[in-house]
C-alpha positions as CSV (number, residue, x, y, z in Angstrom):
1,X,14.1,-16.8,14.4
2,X,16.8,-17.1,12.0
3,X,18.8,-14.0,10.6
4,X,18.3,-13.6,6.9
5,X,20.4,-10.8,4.9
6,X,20.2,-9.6,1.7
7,X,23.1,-7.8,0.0
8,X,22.3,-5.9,-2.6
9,X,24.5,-3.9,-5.7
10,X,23.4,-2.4,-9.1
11,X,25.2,-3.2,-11.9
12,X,27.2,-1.6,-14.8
13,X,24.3,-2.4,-16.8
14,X,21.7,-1.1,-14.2
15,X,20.3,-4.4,-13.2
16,X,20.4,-5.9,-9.7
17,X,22.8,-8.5,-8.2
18,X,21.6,-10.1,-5.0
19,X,23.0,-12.4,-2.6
20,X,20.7,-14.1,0.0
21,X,21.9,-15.7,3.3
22,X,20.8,-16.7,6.6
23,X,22.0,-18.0,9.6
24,X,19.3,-20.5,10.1
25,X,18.6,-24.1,8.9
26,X,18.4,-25.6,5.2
27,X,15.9,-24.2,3.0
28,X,14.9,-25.8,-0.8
29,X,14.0,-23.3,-3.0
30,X,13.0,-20.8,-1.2
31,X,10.7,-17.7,-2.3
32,X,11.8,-14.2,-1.4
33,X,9.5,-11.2,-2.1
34,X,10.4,-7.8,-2.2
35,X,9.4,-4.9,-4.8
36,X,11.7,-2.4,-6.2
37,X,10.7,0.9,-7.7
38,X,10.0,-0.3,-11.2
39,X,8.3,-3.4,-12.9
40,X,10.9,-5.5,-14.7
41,X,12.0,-9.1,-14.7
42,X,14.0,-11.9,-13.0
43,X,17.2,-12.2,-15.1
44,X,19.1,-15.4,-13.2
45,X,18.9,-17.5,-10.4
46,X,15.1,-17.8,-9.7
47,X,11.9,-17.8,-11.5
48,X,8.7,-15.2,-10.8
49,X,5.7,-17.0,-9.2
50,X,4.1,-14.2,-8.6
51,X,4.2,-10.7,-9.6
52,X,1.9,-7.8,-9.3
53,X,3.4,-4.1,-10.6
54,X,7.0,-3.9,-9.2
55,X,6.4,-6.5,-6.7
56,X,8.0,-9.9,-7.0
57,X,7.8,-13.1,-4.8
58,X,10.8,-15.6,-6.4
59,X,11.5,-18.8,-5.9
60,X,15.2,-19.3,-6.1
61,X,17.4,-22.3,-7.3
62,X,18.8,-24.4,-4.4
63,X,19.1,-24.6,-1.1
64,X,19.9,-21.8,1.4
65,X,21.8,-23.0,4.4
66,X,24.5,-20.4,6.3
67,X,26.9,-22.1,4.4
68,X,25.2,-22.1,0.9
69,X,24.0,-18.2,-0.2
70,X,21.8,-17.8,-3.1
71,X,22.3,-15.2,-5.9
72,X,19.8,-14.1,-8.7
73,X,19.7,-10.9,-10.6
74,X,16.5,-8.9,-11.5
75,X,16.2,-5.9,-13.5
76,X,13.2,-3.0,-14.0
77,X,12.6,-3.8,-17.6
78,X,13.0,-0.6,-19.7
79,X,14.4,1.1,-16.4
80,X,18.2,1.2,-15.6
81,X,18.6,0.9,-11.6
82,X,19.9,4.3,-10.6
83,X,20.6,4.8,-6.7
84,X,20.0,2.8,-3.7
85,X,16.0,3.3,-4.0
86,X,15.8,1.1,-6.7
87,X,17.2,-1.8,-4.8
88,X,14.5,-4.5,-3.4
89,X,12.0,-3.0,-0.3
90,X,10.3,-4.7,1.9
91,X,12.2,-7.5,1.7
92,X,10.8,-11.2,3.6
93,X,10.6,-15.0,2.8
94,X,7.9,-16.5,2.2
95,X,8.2,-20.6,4.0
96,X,6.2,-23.8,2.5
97,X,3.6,-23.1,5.7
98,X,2.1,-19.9,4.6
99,X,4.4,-18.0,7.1
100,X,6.6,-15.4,6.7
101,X,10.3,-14.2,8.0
102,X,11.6,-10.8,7.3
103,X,15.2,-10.3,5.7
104,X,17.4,-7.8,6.9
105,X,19.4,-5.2,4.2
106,X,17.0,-3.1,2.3
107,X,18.4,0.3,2.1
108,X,16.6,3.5,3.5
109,X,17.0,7.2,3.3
110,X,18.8,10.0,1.3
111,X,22.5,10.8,2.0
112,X,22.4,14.1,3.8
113,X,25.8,15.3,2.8
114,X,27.9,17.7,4.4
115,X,27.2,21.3,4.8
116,X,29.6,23.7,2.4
117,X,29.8,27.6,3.8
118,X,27.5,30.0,2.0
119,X,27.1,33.6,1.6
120,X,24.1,34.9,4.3
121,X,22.0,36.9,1.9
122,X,21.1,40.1,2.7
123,X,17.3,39.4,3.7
124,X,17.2,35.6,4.1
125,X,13.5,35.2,3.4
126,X,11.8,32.5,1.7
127,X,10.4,33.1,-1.0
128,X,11.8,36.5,-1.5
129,X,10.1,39.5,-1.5
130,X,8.9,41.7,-4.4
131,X,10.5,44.7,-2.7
132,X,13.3,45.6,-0.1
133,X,14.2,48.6,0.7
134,X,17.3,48.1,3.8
135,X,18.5,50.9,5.7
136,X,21.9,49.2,6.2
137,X,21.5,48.5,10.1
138,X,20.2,45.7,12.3
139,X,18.9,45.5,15.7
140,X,18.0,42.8,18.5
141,X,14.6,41.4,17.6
142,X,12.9,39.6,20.4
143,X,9.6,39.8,18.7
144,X,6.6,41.5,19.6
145,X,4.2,42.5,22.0
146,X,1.1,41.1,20.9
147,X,-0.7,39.5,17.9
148,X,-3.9,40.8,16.1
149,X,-7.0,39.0,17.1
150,X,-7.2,35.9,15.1
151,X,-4.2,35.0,14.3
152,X,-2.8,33.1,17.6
153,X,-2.0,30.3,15.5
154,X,1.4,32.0,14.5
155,X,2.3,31.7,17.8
156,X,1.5,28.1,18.0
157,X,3.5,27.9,14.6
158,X,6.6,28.9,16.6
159,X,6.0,26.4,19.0
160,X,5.8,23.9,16.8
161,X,8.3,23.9,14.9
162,X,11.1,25.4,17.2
163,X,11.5,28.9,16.4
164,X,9.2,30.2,19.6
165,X,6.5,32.2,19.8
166,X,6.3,35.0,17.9
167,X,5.1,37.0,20.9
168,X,7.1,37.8,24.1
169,X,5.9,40.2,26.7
170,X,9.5,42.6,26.2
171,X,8.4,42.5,22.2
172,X,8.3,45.6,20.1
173,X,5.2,46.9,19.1
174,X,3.4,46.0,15.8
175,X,0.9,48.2,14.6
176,X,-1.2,47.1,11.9
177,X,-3.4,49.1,9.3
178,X,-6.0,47.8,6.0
179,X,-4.1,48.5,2.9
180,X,-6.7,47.2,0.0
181,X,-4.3,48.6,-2.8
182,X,-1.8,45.4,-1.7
183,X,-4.3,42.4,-2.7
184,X,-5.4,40.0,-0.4
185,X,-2.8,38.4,0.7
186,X,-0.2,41.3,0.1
187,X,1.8,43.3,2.4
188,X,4.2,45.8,3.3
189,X,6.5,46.0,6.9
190,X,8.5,49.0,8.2
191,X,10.6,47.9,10.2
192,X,12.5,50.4,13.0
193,X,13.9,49.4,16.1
194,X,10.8,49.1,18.7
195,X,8.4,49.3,16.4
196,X,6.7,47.6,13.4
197,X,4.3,48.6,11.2
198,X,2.3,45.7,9.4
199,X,0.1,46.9,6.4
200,X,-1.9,44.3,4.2
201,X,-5.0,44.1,2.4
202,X,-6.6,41.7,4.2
203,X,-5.8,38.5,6.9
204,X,-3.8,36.9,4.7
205,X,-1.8,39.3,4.0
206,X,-1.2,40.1,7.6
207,X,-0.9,36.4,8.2
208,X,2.4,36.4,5.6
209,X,3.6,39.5,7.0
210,X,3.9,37.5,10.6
211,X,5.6,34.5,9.2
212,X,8.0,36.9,7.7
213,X,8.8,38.3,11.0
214,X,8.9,34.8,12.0
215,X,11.6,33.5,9.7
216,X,13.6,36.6,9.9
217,X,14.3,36.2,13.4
218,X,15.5,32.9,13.1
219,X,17.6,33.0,10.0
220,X,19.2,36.1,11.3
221,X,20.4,34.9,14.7
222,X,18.0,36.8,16.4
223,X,18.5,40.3,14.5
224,X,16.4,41.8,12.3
225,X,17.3,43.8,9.2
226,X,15.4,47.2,9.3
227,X,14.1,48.6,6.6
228,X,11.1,48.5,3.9
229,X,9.8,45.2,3.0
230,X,6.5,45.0,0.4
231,X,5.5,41.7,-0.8
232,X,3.0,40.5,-2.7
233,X,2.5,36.8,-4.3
234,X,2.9,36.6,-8.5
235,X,0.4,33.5,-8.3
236,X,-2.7,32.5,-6.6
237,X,-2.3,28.8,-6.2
238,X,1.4,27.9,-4.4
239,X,0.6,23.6,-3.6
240,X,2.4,21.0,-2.1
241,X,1.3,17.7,-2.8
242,X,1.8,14.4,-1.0
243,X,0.9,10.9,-2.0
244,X,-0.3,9.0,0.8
245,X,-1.7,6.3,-0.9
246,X,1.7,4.5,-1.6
247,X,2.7,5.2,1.7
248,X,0.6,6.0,4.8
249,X,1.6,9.2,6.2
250,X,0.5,9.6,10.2
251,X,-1.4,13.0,10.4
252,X,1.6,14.1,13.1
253,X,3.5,14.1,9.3
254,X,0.9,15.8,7.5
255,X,0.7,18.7,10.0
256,X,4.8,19.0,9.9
257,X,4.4,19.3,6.7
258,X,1.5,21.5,6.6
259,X,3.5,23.6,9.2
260,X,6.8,23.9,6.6
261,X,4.5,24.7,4.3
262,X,3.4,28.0,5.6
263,X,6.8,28.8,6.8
264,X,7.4,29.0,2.5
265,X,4.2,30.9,1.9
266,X,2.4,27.9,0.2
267,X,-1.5,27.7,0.4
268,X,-2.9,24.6,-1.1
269,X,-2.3,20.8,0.2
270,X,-3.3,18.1,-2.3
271,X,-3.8,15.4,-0.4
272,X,-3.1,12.1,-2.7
273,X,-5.1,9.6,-0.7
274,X,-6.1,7.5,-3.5
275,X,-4.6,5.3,-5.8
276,X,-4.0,2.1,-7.5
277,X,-2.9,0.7,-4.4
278,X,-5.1,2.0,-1.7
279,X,-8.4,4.3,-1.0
280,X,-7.3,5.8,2.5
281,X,-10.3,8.1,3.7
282,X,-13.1,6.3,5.4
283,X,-16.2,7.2,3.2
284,X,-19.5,6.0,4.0
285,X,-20.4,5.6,0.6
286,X,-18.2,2.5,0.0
287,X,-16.9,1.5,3.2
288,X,-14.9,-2.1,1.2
289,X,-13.1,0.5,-0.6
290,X,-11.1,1.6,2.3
291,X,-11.8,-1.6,4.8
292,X,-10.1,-3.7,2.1
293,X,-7.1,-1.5,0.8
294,X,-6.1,0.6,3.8
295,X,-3.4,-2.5,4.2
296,X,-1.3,-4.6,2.0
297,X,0.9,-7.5,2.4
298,X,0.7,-11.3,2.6
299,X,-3.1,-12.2,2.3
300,X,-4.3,-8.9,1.0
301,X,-5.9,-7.2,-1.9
302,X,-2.9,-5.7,-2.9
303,X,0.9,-7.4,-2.2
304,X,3.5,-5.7,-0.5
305,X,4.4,-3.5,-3.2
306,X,6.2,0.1,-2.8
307,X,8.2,-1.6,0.2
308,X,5.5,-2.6,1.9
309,X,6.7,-6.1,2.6
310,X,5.0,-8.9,4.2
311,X,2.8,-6.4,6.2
312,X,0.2,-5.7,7.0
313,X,1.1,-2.4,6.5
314,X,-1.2,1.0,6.0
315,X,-4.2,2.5,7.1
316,X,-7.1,4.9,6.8
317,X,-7.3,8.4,7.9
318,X,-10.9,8.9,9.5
319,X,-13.3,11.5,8.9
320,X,-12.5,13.3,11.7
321,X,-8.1,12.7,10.8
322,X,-9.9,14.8,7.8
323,X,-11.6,17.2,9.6
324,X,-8.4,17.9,11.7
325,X,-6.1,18.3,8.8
326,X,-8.2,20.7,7.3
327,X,-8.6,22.8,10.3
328,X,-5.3,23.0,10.8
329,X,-4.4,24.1,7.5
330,X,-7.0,26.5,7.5
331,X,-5.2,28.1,10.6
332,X,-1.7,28.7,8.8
333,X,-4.2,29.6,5.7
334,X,-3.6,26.8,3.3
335,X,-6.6,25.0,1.9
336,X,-7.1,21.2,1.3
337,X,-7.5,19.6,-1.8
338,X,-8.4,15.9,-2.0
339,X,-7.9,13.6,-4.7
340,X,-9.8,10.7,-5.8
341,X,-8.4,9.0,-8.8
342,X,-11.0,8.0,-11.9
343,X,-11.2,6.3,-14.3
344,X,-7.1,5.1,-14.3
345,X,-4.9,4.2,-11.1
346,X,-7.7,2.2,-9.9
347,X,-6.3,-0.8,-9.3
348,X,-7.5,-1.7,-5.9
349,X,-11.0,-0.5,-6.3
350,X,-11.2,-2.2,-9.4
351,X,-10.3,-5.9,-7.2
352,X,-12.8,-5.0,-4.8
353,X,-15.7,-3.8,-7.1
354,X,-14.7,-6.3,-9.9
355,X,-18.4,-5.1,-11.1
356,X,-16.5,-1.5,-12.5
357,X,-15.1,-3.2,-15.0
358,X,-16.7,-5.0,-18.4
359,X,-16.5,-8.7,-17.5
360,X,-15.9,-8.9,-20.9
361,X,-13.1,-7.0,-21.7
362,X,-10.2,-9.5,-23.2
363,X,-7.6,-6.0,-23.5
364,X,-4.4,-6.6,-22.3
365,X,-3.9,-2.7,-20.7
366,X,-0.8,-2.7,-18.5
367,X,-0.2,0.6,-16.9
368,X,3.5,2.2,-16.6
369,X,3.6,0.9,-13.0
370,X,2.9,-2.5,-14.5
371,X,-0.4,-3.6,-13.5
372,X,-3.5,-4.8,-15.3
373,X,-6.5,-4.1,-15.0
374,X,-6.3,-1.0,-13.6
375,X,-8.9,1.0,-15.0
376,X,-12.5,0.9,-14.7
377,X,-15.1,0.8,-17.5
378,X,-17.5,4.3,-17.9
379,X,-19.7,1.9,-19.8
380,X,-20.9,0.7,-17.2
381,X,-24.0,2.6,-15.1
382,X,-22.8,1.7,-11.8
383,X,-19.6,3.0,-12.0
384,X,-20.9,6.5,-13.3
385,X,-23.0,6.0,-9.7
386,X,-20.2,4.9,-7.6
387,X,-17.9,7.9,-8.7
388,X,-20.7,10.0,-8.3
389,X,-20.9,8.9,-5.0
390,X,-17.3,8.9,-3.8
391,X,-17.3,12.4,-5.6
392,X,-20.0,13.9,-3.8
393,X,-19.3,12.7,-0.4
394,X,-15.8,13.5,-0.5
395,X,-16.2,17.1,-1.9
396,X,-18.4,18.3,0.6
397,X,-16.0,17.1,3.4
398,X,-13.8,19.7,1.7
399,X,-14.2,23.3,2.2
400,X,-12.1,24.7,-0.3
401,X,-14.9,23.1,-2.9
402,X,-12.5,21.8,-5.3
403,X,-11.9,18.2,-6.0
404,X,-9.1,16.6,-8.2
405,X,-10.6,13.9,-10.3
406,X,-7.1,12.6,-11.5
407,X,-7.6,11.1,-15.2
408,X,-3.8,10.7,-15.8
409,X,-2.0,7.8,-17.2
410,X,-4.7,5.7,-19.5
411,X,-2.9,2.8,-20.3
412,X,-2.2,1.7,-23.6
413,X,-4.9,-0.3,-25.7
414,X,-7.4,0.9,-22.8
415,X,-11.0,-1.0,-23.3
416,X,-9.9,-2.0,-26.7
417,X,-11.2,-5.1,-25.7
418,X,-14.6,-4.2,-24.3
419,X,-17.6,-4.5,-25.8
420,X,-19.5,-2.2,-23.6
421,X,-17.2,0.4,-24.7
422,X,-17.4,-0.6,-28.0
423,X,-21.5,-0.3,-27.8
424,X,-20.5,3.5,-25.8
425,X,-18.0,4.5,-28.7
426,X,-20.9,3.9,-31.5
427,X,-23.8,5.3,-29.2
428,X,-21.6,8.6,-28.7
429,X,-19.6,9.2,-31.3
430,X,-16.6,8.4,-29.9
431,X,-13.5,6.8,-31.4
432,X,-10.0,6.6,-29.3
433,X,-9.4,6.1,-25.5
434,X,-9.2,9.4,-24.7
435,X,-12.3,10.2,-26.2
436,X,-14.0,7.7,-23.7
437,X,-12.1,9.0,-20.5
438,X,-12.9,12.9,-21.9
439,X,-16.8,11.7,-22.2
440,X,-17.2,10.2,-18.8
441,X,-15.1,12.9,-16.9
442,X,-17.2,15.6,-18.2
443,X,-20.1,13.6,-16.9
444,X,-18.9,13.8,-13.6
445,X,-17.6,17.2,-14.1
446,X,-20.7,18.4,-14.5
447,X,-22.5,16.9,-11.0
448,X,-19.2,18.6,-9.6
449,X,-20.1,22.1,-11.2
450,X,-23.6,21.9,-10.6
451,X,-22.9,21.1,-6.8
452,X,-20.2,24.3,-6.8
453,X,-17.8,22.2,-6.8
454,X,-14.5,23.2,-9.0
455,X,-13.0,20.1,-10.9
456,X,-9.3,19.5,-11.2
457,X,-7.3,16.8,-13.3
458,X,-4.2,16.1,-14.8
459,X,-3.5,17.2,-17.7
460,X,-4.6,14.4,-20.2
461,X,-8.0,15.3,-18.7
462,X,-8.7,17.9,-21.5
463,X,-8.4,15.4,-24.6
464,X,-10.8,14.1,-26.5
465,X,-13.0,14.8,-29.3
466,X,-15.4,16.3,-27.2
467,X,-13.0,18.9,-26.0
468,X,-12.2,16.7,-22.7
469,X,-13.3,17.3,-19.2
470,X,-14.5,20.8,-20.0
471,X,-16.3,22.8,-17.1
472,X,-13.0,25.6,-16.8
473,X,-11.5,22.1,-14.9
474,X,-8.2,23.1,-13.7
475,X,-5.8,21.2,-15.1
476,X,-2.2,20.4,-13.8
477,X,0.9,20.7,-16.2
478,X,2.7,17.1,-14.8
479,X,4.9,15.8,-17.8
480,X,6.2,19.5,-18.9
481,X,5.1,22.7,-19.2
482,X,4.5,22.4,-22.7
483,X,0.2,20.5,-21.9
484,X,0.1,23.1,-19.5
485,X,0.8,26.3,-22.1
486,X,-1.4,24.0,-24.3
487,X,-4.1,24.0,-21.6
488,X,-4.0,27.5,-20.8
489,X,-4.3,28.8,-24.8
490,X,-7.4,26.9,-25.1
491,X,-8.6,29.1,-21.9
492,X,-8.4,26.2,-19.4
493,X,-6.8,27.3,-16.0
494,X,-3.7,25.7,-15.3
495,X,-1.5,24.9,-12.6
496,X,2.3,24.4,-13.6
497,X,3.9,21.1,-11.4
498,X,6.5,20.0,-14.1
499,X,8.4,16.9,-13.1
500,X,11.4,18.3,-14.4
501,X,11.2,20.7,-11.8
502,X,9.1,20.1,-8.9
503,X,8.8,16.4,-8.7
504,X,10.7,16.3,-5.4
505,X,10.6,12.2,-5.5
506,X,13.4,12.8,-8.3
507,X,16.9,12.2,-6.9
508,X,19.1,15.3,-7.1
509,X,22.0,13.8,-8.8
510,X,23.1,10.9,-10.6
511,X,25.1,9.7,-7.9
512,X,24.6,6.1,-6.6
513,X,24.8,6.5,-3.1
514,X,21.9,9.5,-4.0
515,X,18.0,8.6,-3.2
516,X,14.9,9.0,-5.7
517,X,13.3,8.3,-8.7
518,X,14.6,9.4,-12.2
519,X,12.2,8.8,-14.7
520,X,11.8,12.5,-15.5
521,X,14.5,14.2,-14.3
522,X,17.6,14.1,-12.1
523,X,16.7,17.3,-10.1
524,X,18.7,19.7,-8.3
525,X,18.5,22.7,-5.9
526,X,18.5,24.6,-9.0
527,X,16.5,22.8,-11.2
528,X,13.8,24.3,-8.9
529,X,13.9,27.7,-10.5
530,X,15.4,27.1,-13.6
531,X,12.1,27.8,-15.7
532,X,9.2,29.9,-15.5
533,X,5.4,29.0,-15.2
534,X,4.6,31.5,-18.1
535,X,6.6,32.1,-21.4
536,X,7.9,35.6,-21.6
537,X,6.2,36.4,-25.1
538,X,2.9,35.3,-24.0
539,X,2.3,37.5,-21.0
540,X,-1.3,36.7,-21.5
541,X,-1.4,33.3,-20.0
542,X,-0.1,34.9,-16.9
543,X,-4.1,35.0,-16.0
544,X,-4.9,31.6,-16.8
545,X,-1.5,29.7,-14.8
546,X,-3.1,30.0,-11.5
547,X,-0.1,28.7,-10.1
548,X,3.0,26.3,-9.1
549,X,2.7,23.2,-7.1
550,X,5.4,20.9,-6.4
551,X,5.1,17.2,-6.1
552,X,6.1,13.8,-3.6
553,X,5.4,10.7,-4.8
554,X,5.9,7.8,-2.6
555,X,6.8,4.8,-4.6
556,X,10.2,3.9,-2.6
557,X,9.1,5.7,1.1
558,X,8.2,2.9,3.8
559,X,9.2,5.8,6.4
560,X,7.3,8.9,6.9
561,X,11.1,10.8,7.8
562,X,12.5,9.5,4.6
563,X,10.5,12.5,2.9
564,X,12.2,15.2,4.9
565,X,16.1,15.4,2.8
566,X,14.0,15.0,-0.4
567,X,11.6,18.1,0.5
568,X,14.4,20.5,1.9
569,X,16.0,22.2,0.8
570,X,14.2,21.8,-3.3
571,X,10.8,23.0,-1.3
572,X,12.7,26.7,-0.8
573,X,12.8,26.8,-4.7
574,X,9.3,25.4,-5.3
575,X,8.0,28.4,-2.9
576,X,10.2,30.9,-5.0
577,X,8.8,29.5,-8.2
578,X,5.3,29.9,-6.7
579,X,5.5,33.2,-5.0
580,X,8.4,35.5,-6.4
581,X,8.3,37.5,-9.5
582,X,10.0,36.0,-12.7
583,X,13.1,38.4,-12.2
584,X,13.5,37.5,-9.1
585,X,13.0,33.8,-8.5
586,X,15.1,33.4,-11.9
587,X,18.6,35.0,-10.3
588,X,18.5,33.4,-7.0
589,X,21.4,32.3,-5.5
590,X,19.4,29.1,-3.6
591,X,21.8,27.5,-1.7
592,X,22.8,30.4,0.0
593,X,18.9,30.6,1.4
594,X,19.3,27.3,2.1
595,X,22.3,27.4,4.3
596,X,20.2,30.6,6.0
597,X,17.2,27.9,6.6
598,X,19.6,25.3,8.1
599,X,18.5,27.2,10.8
600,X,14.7,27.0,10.0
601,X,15.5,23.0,9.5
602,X,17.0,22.2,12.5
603,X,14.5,24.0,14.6
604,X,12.0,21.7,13.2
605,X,14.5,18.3,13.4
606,X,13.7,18.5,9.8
607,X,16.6,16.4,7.7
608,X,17.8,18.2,5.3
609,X,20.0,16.8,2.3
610,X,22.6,19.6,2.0
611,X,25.0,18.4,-1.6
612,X,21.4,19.6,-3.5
């Protein structure tokens, strides 16, 4: 097979100049397709024959032969390229006989960077604790001599990621004793040479206390400070969520990730496993949903977008994947919340049910990723059914009995073409778009509720003249924190994930040779903690912002490692955000717990971008 190259650069101007070669023999305008991070256009050199979101397949002027290259520029539209992850993915050419070649020179990966010397804090725990008292002197910590029943799984957390078990038959001997006055997952170690005592107010609390003893072990060389340590988390809800619909993530990844996750304290997964371009759990209700999106490339529902290339590349994660992930969460205490996506980002299930939408519906809707016909019509009975359905099924595969619904991201001019909408709009009372989505959310909000199922949804969710979703729907502050405080002083609970600050797909600088998005944000170490979930002069929302959740979308990821530098070390601030008090997670010095968790890192061969 012939070598084919691609070089790539951005531009002054933030558009894209390419330069195609290959070693092979004479080709007349040839098509290359590739997608980059962003819908946008071809500028010179080529002309799009086919284009679907941010994917392209160009035919090029001329021939390609090793001694002819071929240049054309593209560019993202209203986006400026900003780093190498804008630069084409999943890059191949497509040849007159339906076949395919792959071209070599896409670019992959954060820069790591070179470590810089930090100060070791004084207790290099993540997130820090709401109290320590130290009495100034340190003492070989091998660990100790035996775990409470039920919680082996801390032990098997050591293994995995590196730091050994907790237990060791020379340990020291932990005590531990019911403290209900330190809340459920509170706790409070004394800690004196041979001896430990662990009070809490219930498993989780002891559970914390472990990891603590955990970490402490490893980030101080295998000392351990002695002293008073009483903890106690400011919020409920501390998430991590990871979009597996753009990119299929193996469940080895999940449960590395589920494993960092309680190393940080964090005790929700929102699994993101539908979107516009794939449905990746194998329900029963709808088995073409996931049989006929769990891939994409040549020949398939959806293109190669998001670097998927010529493909086929995906796949599904079975009931029993399910099943697995959630009992392994449930071991390190984190629960599971799955995601479905209605009535927006339903691109692909809108191509397979084509019956979803109003057939006719002349709107000219593109969403922000650039597709069409990406929503599906609530006018229409079976889709009310279908949800229903998917919603149902799902939910009770779930044991934490919540269920995010999405409803983000309406497109522009949304239905404004439908009739069948139209007839809704007049038969309800309704007037705008959002009035449409609020109505039929609510409808399905209220089989959730019925069925004790709690509802979650972004945070358009809650407009509408009908007062949105409704149903104390827990809505999720994405854009800013200012829908969120809106959310919250209208009595909705709210969980704070503000791109500015926990969108961990956002590059941390504004450096070329840097990785990530930057639609929202450039984001730094220290972006992570520079805000707080709940305004200082309304203290009374403190009850209705369950929490902090950070974010990882996986538009430019065609490898499930590529995630690791962009998680650490921003998930150390996340976990502050989520668990510390405002005082505290406000004055941190991060990156000197983040040169303490190099250790942590490389137990787990985790990458780690260190020039946060």
């Amino acid at each position: 097979m012939p070598d084919h190259t691609l070089d790539a650069r951005i531009t002054e101007t933030g558009t894209i100049d390419c330069v195609l070669k290959t070693s092979g023999h004479a080709l007349i305008d040839p098509v290359i397709c590739f997608s980059l991070m962003a819908p946008g256009d071809v500028i010179s050199g080529g002309r799009l024959i086919e284009g679907c979101g941010s994917f392209y397949a160009v035919q090029l002027d001329g021939t390609l032969s090793p001694d002819t290259p071929l240049a054309f520029s593209v560019g993202h539209g209203t986006f400026r390229a900003a780093n190498r992850a804008w630069l084409p993915l999943g890059v191949y050419l497509r040849l007159t006989d339906g076949t395919t070649q792959p071209v070599t020179g896409g670019p992959a990966g954060a820069w790591l960077g070179e470590p810089t010397p930090t100060t070791q804090p004084d207790l290099a725990l993540v997130p820090p604790p709401s109290s320590w008292t130290p009495n100034g002197n340190t003492a070989p910590f091998p660990g100790i001599a035996s775990l409470p029943d039920g919680l082996e799984a801390i032990d098997q957390l050591g293994v995995r990621t590196g730091l050994g078990p907790l237990t060791t038959p020379d340990g020291w001997t932990c005590e531990t004793e019911i403290d209900t006055s330190l809340g459920k997952e509170g706790y409070r170690l004394k800690l004196a040479p041979g001896m430990i005592t662990l009070a809490a107010g219930g498993i989780g609390g002891v559970r914390n206390g472990l990891i603590s003893l955990l970490t402490l072990r490893a980030t101080h060389g295998g000392d351990l400070p002695l002293g008073v340590i009483e903890d106690n988390p400011r919020f409920e809800w501390r998430g991590q969520h990871l979009d597996c619909a753009r990119h299929f993530y193996r469940v080895e990844t999940i449960e590395r990730l589920l494993d960092l996750m309680a190393l940080m304290k964090l005790n929700v997964f929102h699994w993101h496993f539908a979107d516009d371009e794939a449905f990746r759990l194998e329900v029963e209700c709808a088995p073409a949903l996931w049989e006929d999106s769990a891939f994409r490339g040549e020949g398939q529902v959806i293109p190669g977008v998001f670097g998927g290339g010529a493909g086929p590349t995906g796949g599904t994660y079975s009931k029993l994947d399910a099943v697995h992930i959630i009992s392994r969460a449930r071991e390190l205490g984190i629960d599971v919340l799955p995601e479905i996506e209605f009535p927006a980002h339903a691109l692909v299930t809108a191509r397979i049910f084509p019956n979803l939408r109003d057939p006719e519906d002349t709107g000219t809707e593109t969403s922000v990723q650039g597709y069409t016909k990406n929503v599906v019509s609530p006018a229409i009975p079976e889709t009310e059914a279908f949800f229903d359905a998917i919603a149902q099924e799902v939910a009770a595969l779930f044991p934490f009995a919540h269920l995010h619904l999405g409803g983000d991201e309406l497109p522009e001019n949304t239905w404004d073409g439908s009739p069948l909408v139209d007839a809704l709009k007049a038969r309800e009372g309704l007037t705008t778009k959002e009035d449409v989505q609020g109505w039929a959310m609510e409808r399905l909000a209220t089989k959730l509720a019925a069925a004790g199922i709690t509802p979650c949804a972004w945070e358009e969710s809650m407009l509408g003249c009908q007062g949105g979703i409704g149903h104390d729907t827990i809505l999720f502050s994405w854009k800013g924190q200012e829908a969120g405080l809106a959310a919250a002083r209208r009595g909705h609970p709210v969980v704070m994930c503000p791109a500015q600050n926990v969108y961990m797909d956002m590059a941390h600088t504004s450096d070329t040779d840097d990785w990530g998005a930057n639609w929202a944000a450039y984001v730094s170490l220290a972006d992570t903690i520079a805000w707080d979930p709940v305004p200082e002069d309304e203290p009374e929302l403190e009850t209705l912002i369950k929490g902090v959740e950070g974010a990882f979308w996986s538009e430019f990821t065609t490898q499930d490692d590529e995630i690791e530098p962009m998680l650490a070390p921003r998930i150390l601030g996340v976990a502050s955000k989520a668990w510390s008090t405002r005082s505290i997670s406000s004055s941190l010095d991060l990156a000197g717990f983040a040169g303490a968790y190099q250790t942590i890192f490389g137990a787990m061969n985790w990458a780690m971008k260190h020039d946060a």
